[in-house]
C-alpha positions as CSV (number, residue, x, y, z in Angstrom):
1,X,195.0,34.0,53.9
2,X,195.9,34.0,50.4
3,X,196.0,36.7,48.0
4,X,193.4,36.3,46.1
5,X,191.0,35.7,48.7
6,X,192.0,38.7,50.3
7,X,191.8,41.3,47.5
8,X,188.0,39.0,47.4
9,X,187.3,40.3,51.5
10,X,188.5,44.1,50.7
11,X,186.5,44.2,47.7
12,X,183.2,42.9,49.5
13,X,184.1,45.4,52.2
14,X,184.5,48.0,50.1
15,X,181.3,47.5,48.4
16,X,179.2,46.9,51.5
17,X,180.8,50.3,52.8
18,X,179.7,52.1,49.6
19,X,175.8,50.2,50.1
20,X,176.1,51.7,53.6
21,X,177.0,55.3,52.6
22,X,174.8,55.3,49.7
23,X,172.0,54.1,51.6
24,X,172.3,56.6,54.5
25,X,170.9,59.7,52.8
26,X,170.7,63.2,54.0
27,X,166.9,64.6,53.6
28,X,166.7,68.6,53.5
29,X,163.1,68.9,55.5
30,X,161.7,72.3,56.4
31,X,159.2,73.5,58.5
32,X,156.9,76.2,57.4
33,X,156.8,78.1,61.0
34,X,159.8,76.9,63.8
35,X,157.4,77.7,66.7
36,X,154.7,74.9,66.0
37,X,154.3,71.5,68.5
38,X,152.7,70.1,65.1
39,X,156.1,70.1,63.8
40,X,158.1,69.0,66.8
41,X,157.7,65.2,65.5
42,X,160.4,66.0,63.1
43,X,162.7,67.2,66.1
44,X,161.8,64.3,68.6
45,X,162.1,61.6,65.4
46,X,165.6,63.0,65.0
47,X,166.6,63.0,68.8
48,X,165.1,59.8,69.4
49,X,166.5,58.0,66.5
50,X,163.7,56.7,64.8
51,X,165.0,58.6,61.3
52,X,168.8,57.5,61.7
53,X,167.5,53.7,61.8
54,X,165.2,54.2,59.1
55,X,168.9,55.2,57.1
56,X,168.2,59.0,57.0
57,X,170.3,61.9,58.3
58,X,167.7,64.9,58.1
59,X,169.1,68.8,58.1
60,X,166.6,71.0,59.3
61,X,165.3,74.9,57.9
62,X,162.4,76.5,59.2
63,X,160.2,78.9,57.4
64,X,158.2,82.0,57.8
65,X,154.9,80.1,56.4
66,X,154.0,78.0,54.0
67,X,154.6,81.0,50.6
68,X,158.7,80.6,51.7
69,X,158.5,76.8,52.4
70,X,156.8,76.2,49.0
71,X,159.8,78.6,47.2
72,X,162.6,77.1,49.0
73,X,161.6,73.5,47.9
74,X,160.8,74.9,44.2
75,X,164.5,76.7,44.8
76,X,165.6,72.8,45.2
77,X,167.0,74.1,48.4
78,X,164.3,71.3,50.3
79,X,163.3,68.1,49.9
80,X,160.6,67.5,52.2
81,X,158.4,70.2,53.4
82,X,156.1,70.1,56.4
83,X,153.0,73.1,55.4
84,X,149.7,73.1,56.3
85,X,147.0,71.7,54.0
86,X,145.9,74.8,52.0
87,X,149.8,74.7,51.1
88,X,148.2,71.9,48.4
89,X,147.0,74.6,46.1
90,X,150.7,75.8,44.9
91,X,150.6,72.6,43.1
92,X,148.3,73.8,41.2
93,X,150.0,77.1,40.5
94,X,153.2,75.1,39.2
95,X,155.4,73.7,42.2
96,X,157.1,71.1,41.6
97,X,156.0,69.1,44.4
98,X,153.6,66.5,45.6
99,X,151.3,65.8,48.9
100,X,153.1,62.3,50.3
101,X,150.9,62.0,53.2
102,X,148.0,63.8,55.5
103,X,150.0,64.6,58.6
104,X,147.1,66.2,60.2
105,X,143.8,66.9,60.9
106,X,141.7,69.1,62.2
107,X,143.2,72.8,63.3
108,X,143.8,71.8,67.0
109,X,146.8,73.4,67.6
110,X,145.7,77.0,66.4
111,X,143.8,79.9,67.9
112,X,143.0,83.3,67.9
113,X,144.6,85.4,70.9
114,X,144.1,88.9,71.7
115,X,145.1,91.3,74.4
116,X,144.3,91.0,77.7
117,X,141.9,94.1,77.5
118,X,140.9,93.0,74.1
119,X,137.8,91.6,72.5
120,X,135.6,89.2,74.6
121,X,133.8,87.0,72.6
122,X,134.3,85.9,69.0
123,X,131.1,88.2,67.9
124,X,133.5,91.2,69.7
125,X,135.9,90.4,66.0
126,X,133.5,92.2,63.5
127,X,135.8,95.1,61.8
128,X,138.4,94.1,64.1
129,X,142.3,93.5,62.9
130,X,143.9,90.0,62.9
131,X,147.5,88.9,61.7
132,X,148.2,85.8,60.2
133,X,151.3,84.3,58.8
134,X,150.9,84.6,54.8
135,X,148.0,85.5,52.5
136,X,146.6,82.2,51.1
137,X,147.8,80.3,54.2
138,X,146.0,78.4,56.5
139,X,145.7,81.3,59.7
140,X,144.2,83.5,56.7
141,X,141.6,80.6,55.5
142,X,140.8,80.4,59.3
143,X,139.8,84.0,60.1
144,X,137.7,83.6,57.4
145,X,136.0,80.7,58.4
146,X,135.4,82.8,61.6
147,X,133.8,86.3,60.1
148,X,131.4,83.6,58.2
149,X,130.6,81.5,61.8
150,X,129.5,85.1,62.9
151,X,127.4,85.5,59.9
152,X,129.3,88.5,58.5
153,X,130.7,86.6,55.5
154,X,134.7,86.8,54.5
155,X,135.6,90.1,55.2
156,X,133.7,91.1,58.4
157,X,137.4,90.8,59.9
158,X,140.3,92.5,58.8
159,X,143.2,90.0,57.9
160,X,146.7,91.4,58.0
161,X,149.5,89.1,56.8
162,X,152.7,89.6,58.9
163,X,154.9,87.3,58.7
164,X,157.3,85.9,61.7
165,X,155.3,85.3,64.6
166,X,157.6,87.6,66.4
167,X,156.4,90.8,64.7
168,X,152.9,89.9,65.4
169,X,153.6,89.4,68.8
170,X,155.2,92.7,68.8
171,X,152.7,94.3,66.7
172,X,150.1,93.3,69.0
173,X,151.6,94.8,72.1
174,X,151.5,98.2,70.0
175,X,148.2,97.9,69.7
176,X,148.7,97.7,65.7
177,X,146.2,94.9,65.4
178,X,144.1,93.6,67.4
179,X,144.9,89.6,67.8
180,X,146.7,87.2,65.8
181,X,146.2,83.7,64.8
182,X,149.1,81.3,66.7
183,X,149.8,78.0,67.8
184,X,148.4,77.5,70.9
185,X,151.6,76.7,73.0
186,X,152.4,80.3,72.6
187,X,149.4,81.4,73.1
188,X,149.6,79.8,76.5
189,X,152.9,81.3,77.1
190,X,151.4,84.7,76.4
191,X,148.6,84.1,78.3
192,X,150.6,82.7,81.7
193,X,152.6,85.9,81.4
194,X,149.5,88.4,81.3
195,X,150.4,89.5,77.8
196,X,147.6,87.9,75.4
197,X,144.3,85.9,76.5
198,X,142.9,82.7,74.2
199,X,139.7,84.2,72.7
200,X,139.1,81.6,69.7
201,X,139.5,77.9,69.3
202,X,139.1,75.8,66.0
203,X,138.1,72.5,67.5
204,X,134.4,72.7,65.0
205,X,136.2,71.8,62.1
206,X,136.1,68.3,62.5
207,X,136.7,67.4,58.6
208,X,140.3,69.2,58.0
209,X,143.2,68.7,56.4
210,X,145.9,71.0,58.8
211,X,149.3,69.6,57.5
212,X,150.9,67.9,54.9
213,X,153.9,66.6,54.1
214,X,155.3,67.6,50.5
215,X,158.0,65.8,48.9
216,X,159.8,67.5,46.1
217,X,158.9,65.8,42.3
218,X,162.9,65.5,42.1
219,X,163.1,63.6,45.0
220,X,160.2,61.5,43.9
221,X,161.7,60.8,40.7
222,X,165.4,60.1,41.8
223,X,165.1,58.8,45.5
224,X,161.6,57.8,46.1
225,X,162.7,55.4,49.0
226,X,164.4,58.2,51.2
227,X,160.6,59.4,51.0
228,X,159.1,55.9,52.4
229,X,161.9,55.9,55.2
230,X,160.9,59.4,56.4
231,X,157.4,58.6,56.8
232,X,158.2,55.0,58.1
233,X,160.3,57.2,60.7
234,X,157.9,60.0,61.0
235,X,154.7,57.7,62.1
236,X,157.7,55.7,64.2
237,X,157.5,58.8,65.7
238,X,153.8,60.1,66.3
239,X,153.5,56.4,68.0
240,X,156.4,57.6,70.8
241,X,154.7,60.4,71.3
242,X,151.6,59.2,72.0
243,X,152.9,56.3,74.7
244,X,156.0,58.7,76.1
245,X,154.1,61.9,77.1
246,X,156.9,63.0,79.6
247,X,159.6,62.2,77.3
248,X,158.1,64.0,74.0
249,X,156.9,67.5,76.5
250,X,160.6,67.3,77.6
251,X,161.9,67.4,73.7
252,X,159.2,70.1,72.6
253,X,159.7,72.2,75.6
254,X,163.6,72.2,74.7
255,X,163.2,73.1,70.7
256,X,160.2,75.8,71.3
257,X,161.9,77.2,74.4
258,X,158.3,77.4,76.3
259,X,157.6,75.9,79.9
260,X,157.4,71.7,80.7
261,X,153.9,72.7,81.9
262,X,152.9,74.7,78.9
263,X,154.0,72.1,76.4
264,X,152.1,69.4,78.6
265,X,148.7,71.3,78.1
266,X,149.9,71.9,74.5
267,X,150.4,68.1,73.6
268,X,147.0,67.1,75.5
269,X,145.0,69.9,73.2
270,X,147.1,68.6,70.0
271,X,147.8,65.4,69.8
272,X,144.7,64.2,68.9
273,X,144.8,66.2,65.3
274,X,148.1,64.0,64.5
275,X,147.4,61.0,61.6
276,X,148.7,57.7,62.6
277,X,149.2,56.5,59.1
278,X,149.2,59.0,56.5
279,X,145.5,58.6,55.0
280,X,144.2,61.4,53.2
281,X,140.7,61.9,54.7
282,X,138.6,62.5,51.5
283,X,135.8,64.6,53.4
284,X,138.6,66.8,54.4
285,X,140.0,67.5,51.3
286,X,137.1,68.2,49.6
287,X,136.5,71.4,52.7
288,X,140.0,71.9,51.7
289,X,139.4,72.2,48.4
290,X,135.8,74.6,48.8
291,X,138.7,76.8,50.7
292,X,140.7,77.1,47.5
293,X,138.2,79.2,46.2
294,X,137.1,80.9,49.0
295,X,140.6,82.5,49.5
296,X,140.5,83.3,46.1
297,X,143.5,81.1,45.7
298,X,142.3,79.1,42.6
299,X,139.4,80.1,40.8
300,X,137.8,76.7,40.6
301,X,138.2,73.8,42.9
302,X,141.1,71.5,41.7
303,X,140.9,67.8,41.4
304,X,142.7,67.1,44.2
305,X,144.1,63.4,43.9
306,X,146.0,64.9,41.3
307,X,148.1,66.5,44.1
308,X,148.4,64.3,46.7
309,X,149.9,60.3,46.9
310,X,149.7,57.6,49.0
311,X,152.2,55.3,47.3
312,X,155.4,55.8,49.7
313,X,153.3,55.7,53.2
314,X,153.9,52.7,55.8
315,X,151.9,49.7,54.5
């Protein structure tokens, strides 16, 4: 090979190497809880590959609710965030970030569990003290929703905002408070080992939005197609789970740390609530945004295509 034409291979080489490294971008995505199945897709996606052929590397946080999630992608310390729907209304407070697609649903994976020798029935809540995650957040919005189902208006139960699941769980062994609002794979845990007992379910709220997925404006502006190859990969992923049950209980039951048999039950109450492409259901949002103002988190409701796109989902 002459010299020219081999300075001509090392510098296509070179280049295509540089296409190859450039294109292979690392994502910062945080969770806003690490003890949610809703959020497992991120985990499975990663394990199973369907990210890394999309040309993403992803590092993962989690976070303890949607309030630290929101500041650690305004600290530019996240790129993608996985919240929960009400998580919309920082926008309008200032974040910097925007709704890229409705991940899910309605609030399937969620319930209210109490002691043992706690409360019976919902109508036993009235006065009574529940922990959620953060003020503002979605577990607050939902007790809510439950003191008015009982007809005793927004306060008729007494929200307590605790944080990490753990200290709730803790808390509620004291007898400090008297249930907390949880994913219901830990809930099931709790329940199979005699320590809590599922009292409340949210499957009536048909028209929900449970979970978004945020994408920083930054990352919008400067790299808007590492945001189309995460959600090419994430509904990748949502479609293995639903046709590889065994395989995605086996993943989840690994990253939560809970029972194969738990995590079965868990992804038959749950999966449904997952979105297959991304679709912001417009009924939902406008519940959504009617919850704005019932948490007293905006005093009016917002317009809310103003905080939400659908440009980078899966065509």
């Amino acid at each position: 090979m002459n010299r020219p034409l081999t300075l001509l291979v090392v510098a296509l080489g070179c280049a295509l190497g540089a296409a190859q490294a450039q294109s292979a971008a690392t994502l910062r995505v945080g969770k806003a809880v690490p003890e949610a199945f809703s959020f497992t897709p991120l985990d499975i996606g990663m394990r199973e590959g369907f990210f890394k052929q999309d040309g993403l590397g992803i590092q993962e946080t989690s976070f303890a609710g949607d309030a630290k999630l929101q500041q650690g992608m305004a600290s530019d310390s996240i790129d993608i965030g996985i919240g929960s729907g009400p998580a919309l209304a920082f926008i309008v407070k200032g974040a910097p970030v925007k709704g890229v697609a409705e991940m899910a649903g309605p609030p399937l994976l969620l319930v209210i569990a109490v002691r043992p020798d706690g409360p019976k029935t919902a109508a036993d809540l009235k006065g009574k003290k529940i922990s959620v995650s953060t003020p503002g957040s979605l577990t607050y919005w939902l007790v809510g929703q439950t003191s008015r189902r009982q007809g005793w208006g927004a306060n008729g139960i007494q929200i307590v905002p605790m944080g990490a699941m753990a200290g709730q769980v803790a808390a509620l062994q004291r007898g400090e408070i008297d249930g907390i609002v949880m994913d219901i794979s830990t809930a099931l845990d709790l329940e199979k080992k005699g320590r809590a007992r599922i009292l409340v379910r949210f499957n009536y709220l048909n028209n929900f939005v449970t979970h978004v997925i945020f994408a920083t404006n930054k990352l919008i502006a400067t790299n808007p197609g590492s945001i189309r190859n995460f959600l090419k990969g994430w509904f990748e992923t949502i479609a293995f789970m639903r046709a590889n049950k065994a395989e995605t209980v086996k993943i989840a039951a690994q990253v939560l740390q809970k029972d194969p048999d738990i995590i079965s039950r868990t992804y038959d109450e749950v999966m449904p609530m997952f979105s297959d492409n991304g679709r912001f259901n417009r009924k939902a949002l406008a519940v959504l945004a009617s919850s704005f103002v019932e948490l007293h988190t905006l005093p009016t409701q917002p317009d809310m295509s103003k905080l939400y796109t659908e440009a980078f989902l899966p065509k």
